[in-house]
C-alpha positions in Angstrom: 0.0 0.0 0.0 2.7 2.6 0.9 4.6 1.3 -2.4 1.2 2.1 -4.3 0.6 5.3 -2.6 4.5 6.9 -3.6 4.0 5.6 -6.8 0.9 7.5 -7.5 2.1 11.1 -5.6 5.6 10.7 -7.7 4.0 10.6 -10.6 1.6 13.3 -9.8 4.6 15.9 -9.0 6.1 14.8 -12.0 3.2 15.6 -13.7 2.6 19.0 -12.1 6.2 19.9 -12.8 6.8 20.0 -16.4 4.6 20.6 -19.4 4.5 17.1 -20.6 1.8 18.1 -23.9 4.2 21.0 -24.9 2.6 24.3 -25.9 2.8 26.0 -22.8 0.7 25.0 -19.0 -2.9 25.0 -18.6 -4.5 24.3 -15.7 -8.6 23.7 -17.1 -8.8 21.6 -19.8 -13.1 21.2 -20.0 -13.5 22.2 -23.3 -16.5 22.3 -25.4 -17.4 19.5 -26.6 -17.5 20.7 -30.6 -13.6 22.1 -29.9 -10.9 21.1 -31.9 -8.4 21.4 -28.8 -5.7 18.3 -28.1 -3.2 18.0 -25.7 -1.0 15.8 -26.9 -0.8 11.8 -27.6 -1.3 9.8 -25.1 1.7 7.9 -24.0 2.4 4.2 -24.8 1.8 1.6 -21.8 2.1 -2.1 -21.9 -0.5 -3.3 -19.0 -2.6 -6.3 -18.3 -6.7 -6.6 -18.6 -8.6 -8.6 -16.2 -8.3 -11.4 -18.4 -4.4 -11.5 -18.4 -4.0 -10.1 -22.0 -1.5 -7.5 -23.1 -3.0 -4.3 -23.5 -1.9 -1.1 -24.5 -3.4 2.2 -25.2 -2.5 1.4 -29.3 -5.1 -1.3 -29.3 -7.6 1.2 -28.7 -6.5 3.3 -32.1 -9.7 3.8 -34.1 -11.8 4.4 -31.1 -13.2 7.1 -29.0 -12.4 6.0 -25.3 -12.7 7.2 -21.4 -9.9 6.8 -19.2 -10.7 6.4 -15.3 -8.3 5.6 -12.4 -9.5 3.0 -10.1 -7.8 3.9 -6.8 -10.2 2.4 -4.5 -7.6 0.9 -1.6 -6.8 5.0 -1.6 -10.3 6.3 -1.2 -13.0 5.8 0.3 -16.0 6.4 -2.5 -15.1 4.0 -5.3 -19.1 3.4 -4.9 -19.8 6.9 -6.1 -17.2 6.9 -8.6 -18.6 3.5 -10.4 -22.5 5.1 -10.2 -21.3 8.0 -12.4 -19.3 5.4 -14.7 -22.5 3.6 -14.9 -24.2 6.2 -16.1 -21.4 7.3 -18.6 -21.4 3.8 -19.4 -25.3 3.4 -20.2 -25.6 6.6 -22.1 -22.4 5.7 -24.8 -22.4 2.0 -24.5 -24.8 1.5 -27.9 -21.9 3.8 -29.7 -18.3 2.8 -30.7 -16.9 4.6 -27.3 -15.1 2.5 -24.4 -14.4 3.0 -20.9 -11.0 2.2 -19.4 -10.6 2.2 -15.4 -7.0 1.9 -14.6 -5.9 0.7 -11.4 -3.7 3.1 -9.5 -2.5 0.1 -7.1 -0.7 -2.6 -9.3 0.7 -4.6 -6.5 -2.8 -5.1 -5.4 -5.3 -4.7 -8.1 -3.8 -8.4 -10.4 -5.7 -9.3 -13.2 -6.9 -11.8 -10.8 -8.6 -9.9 -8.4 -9.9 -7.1 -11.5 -11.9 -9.9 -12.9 -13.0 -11.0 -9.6 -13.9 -7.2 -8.9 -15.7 -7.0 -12.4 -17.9 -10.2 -11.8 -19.1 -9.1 -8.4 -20.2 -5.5 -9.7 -21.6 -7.1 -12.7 -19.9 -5.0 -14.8 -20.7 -5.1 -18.8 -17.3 -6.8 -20.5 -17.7 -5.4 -24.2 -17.0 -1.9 -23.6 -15.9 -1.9 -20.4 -12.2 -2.7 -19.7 -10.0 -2.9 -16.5 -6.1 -2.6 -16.7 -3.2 -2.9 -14.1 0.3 -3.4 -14.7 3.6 -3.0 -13.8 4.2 -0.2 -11.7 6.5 2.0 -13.9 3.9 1.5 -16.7 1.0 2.6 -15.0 2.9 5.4 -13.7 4.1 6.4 -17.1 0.5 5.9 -18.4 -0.8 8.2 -15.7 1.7 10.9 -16.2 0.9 11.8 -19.9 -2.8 10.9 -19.8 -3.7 13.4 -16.6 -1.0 15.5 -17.0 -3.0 18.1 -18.7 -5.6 19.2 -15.8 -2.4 19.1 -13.7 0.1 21.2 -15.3 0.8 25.0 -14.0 -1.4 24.7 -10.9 0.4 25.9 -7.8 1.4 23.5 -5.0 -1.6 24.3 -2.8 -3.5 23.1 -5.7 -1.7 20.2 -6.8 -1.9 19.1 -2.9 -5.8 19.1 -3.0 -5.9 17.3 -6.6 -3.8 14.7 -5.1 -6.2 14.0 -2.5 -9.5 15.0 -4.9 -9.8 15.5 -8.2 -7.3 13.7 -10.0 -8.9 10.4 -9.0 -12.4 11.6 -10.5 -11.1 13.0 -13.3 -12.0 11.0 -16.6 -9.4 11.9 -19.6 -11.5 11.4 -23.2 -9.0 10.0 -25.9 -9.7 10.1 -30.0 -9.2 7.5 -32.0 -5.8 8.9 -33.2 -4.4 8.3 -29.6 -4.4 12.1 -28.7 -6.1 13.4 -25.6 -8.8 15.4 -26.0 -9.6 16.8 -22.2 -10.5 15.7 -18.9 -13.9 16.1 -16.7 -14.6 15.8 -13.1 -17.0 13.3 -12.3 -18.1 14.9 -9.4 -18.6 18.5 -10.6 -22.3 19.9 -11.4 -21.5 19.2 -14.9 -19.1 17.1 -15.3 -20.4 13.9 -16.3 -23.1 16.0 -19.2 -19.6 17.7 -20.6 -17.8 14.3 -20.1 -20.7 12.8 -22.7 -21.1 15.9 -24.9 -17.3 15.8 -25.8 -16.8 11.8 -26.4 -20.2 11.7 -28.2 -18.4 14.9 -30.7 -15.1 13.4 -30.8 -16.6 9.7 -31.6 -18.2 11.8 -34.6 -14.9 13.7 -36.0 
């Protein structure tokens, strides 16, 4: 767990400390959902599913997907954060759109205990994937993907998205591989802007 937990706050300060996407820091990256905007590629992982296969954000190319961190031996409302995925999930699962929940505790979360994890919340297998890893590749995954809503914020800032909103934010990925935005599950309007903008990119 303590391994885990460094792992996750290095890679956030390295993510808060250098422009990772290029082109200068931002600090809101919600964009309308019709907006051109990108923020870079994200970065190339190899990980695990809950089946044992080899994944990797390349075999997603050609798809509109949803990246989610599952962090649930870290907090304390993984309950809340799967009802709004369920939601997102219900609302985009007819179109060619996936959701990816990332495990943000390697050592733990095994492909083992994923699909175990899956079968007890019944969740839906088609469009619906959990990955884990080794810890370096997660990390290296996390780091480009979020990197975006984390860059220039000040420390005070980066201290409370450590503990908040980085592990509700979902980051929306085209099917080029390039990262599109992220959205805070747990804002007023998050999950509506969240669909709006992979419902527009799935139709670029």
């Amino acid at each position: 767990m303590r391994c885990a937990k460094l792992l996750l706050a290095t890679a956030l300060a390295l993510v808060a400390g250098c422009g990772l996407f290029g082109g200068g820091p931002v600090s809101s990256v919600n964009v309308a959902a019709d907006s051109k905007a990108s923020f870079g590629p994200v970065p190339s992982a190899r990980l695990v599913d809950s089946t044992g296969a080899e994944v990797s954000p390349e075999r997603l190319r050609g798809s509109t997907w949803a990246l989610a961190s599952l962090s649930r031996p870290l907090r304390m409302d993984t309950a809340g954060q799967l009802e709004r995925l369920r939601d997102l999930h219900s609302i985009v699962a007819s179109s060619d759109i996936h959701l990816v929940w990332l495990s943000t505790n390697p050592l733990v979360d095994t492909p083992e205990a994923l699909a175990a994890f899956a079968t007890d919340l019944e969740l839906p297998g088609e469009s619906w994937f959990l990955w884990t890893g080794a810890e370096a590749e997660v990390a290296r995954l996390i780091q480009g993907a979020w990197s975006s809503s984390l860059v220039g914020v000040d420390q005070d800032e980066l201290e409370r998205l450590m503990a908040t909103s980085f592990e509700s934010r979902v980051v929306v990925v085209d099917s080029a591989g390039e990262v599109r935005g992220t959205y805070d599950l747990f804002s007023e309007d998050g999950p509506e802007l969240l669909v709006s903008r992979l419902r527009a990119v799935s139709r670029e």
